[in-house]
Phi, psi and omega in degrees: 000311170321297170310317159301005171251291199315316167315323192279313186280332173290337179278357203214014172214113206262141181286138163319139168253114174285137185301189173274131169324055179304321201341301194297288178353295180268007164237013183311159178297343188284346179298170146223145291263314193264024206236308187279352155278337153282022154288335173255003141283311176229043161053023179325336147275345169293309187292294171291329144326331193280293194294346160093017185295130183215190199273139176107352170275133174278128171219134188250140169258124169266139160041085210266002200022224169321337178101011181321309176257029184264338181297322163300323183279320179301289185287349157303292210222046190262000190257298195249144196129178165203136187254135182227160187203103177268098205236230189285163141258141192310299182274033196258004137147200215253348186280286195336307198287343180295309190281339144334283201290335171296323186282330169306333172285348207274325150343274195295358193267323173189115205280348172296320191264340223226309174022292228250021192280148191231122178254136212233176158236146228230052220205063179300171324316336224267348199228078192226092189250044190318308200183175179285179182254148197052034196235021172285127147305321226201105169244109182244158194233140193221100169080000192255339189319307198295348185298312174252026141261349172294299186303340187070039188217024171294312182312313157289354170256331148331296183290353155286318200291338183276326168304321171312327207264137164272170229268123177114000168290155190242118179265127169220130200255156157198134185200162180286141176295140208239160161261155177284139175104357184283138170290149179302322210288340187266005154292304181337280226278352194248027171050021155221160213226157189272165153320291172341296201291313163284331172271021163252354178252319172306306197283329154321296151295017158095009117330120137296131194269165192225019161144132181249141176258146167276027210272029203209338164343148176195098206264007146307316170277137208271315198074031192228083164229200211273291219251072181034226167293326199289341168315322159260183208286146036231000177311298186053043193306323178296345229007216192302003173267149164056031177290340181266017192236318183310301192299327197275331176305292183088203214307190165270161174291129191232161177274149178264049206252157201216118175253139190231155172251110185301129153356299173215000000 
């Protein structure tokens, strides 16, 4: 019997499964220098492993503004995957179209890495055409919530990302973090919004929530400046006052949260 337990025990105990490689992604050539020094403000691997990204998945990007993690998501999944990039609408006034026409040169710039990006469109209340329905693994958001709550139009980009999703799929946010108790209006302006207030509009829009990570934290930040989040890097809306004091906070503290669209 003694010989017969270490067998018994190698069957019922399955060797670790490693996760997915990002590694090439985040150090590809397409990067660029300063976009890859903000990895350690905003943990792009970590983060999508937290979110369960993995190759071979349809994934919608919401509102990718410049593409920062659109360079990652692009290179992730351009052999096996589909990249959706839900971004401005072309006729949807003149701020929409700049950030259009920059991410689209960015696109266009390199067709190895970028080729196969399906650019969808994101322009609430009036215009929200992400992707078909049910045919997302994976819909995220990065950094963007207060943007379309400054708009009255969260409710509504939620019930896209869910309608986007087949049913066991994971909508995963990252935004800058709010203290509990902030008023809606002083989220609008300081571009940071509580927890509370977002895993109550996923779950309103029929999301389970399944779990938040701290990799994205920043217990330096008050979330309390002049100029709100752009007060710090990499914005740095005082420009030089009180700029070495900004750079020591570094980026802001965000919340990681992570949401499923049920099964059934």
């Amino acid at each position: 019997m003694k010989f017969l337990l270490p067998l018994l025990v190698a069957l019922f105990i399955l060797p670790a499964q490693a996760g997915p490689d990002y590694s090439a992604a985040l150090a590809g050539e397409h990067r660029s220098e300063n976009n890859r020094a903000r990895d350690a403000w905003r943990h792009p691997g970590e983060t999508l492993a937290f979110f369960g990204l993995e190759p071979g998945m349809t994934v919608v990007e919401l509102s990718p503004g410049g593409g920062w993690y659109t360079e990652v998501l692009a290179s992730l999944l351009k052999e096996q995957g589909t990249l959706y990039a839900a971004h401005a609408d072309v006729n949807g006034g003149a701020y929409g179209r700049r950030s259009l026409g920059g991410f689209l040169g960015k696109l266009g710039a390199d067709d190895a890495i970028y080729g196969d990006v399906i650019v969808s469109t994101l322009a609430p209340p009036a215009t929200i055409d992400i992707a078909p329905a049910a045919s997302a693994d994976m819909v995220l958001a990065f950094r963007n919530v207060h943007s379309w709550l400054r708009a009255g139009a969260l409710d509504d980009v939620f019930a896209a990302a869910f309608e986007a999703l087949k049913p066991g799929g994971v909508f995963g946010i990252v935004q800058h973090r709010a203290p509990e108790g902030r008023s809606v209006e002083a989220m609008k302006s300081s571009g940071y919004v509580t927890e509370q207030l977002v895993i109550a509009a996923a779950e309103a829009a029929g999301f389970e929530f399944a779990g938040r990570a701290g990799i994205n934290a920043n217990p330096k930040d008050s979330a309390d400046h002049p100029e709100g989040v752009w007060t710090l890097p990499p914005i740095l809306a005082l420009g030089d006052q009180d700029r070495e004091r900004y750079l020591a906070i570094g980026e802001s503290d965000r919340m990681t949260l992570k949401f499923v669209k049920p099964a059934n």
